[in-house]
N, C-alpha and C positions, 0 to 999 in steps of 0.2 A: 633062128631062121624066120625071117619076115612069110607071111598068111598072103599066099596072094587073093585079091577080088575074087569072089564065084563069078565064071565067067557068062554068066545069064544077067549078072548086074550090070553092063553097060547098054545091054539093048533095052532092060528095064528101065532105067534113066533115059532114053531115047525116049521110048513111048510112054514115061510119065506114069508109071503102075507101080514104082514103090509104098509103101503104105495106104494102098486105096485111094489114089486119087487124089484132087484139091483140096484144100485145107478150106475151113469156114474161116478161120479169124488168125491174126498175127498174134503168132505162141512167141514165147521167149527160147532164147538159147538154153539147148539141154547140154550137159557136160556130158563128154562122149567116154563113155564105157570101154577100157581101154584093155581089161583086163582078159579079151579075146587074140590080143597083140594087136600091129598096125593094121591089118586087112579089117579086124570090124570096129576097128577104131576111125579108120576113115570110109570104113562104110556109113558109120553111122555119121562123122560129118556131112555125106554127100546128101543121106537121106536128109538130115536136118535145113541142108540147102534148100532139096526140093522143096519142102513142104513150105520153108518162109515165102520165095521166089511164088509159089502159087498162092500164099494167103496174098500179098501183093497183088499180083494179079486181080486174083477175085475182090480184093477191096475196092480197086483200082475201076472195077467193073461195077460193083453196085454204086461207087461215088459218080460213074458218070448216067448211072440211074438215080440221081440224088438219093441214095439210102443210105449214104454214110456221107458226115463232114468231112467237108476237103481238108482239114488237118491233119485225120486219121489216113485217108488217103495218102499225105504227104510221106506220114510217118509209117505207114505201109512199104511204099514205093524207098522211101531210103532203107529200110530195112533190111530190105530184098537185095538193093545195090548194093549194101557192106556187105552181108554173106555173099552172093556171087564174087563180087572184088576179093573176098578172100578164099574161096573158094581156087580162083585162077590162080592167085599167090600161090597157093600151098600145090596146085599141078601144076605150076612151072619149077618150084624149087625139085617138086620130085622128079620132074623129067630132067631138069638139071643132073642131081641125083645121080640117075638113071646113066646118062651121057656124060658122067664125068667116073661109074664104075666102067664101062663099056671102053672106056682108053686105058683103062688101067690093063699092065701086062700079066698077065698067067704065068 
């Protein structure tokens, strides 16, 4: 049986309160702990989203305070865009998913 999301986690993701907040620096990809089944296996994707998407951000924001080279800046900002981009992929194939059980007959 698929783990659904705790449903307090999407308005968490709204307002940005998973793990405390913005990240200081661009971490690398963690491998997502899977052994909770899918629900905290794509919990813990979504959270690893947030966190990159906001080091982004914030690098984003000191670079235009010149406190970091515009390189790291670059490689901030793509970073963020490949985890979102696949972030979308992986909620589209599920709401696929999703809408291709939903016609199946009983």
């Amino acid at each position: 049986m698929i783990n659904p999301l705790s449903p307090g986690l999407s308005q968490s993701l709204i307002r940005g309160q998973i793990d405390g907040g913005a990240a200081t620096g661009v971490t690398a990809p963690q491998q997502a702990d899977v052994s909770g089944g899918f629900g905290n296996m794509m919990s813990s994707m979504i959270k690893d989203t947030i966190k990159t998407v906001q080091a982004g951000e914030a690098t984003a924001i000191a670079g235009m305070q010149n406190k970091v080279p515009l390189q790291k800046v670059v490689e901030a900002v793509m970073q963020a865009e490949q985890s979102l981009q696949t972030a979308v992929a992986v909620r589209d194939k599920v709401v696929g998913a999703y809408l291709e059980i939903s016609r199946m007959q009983v």
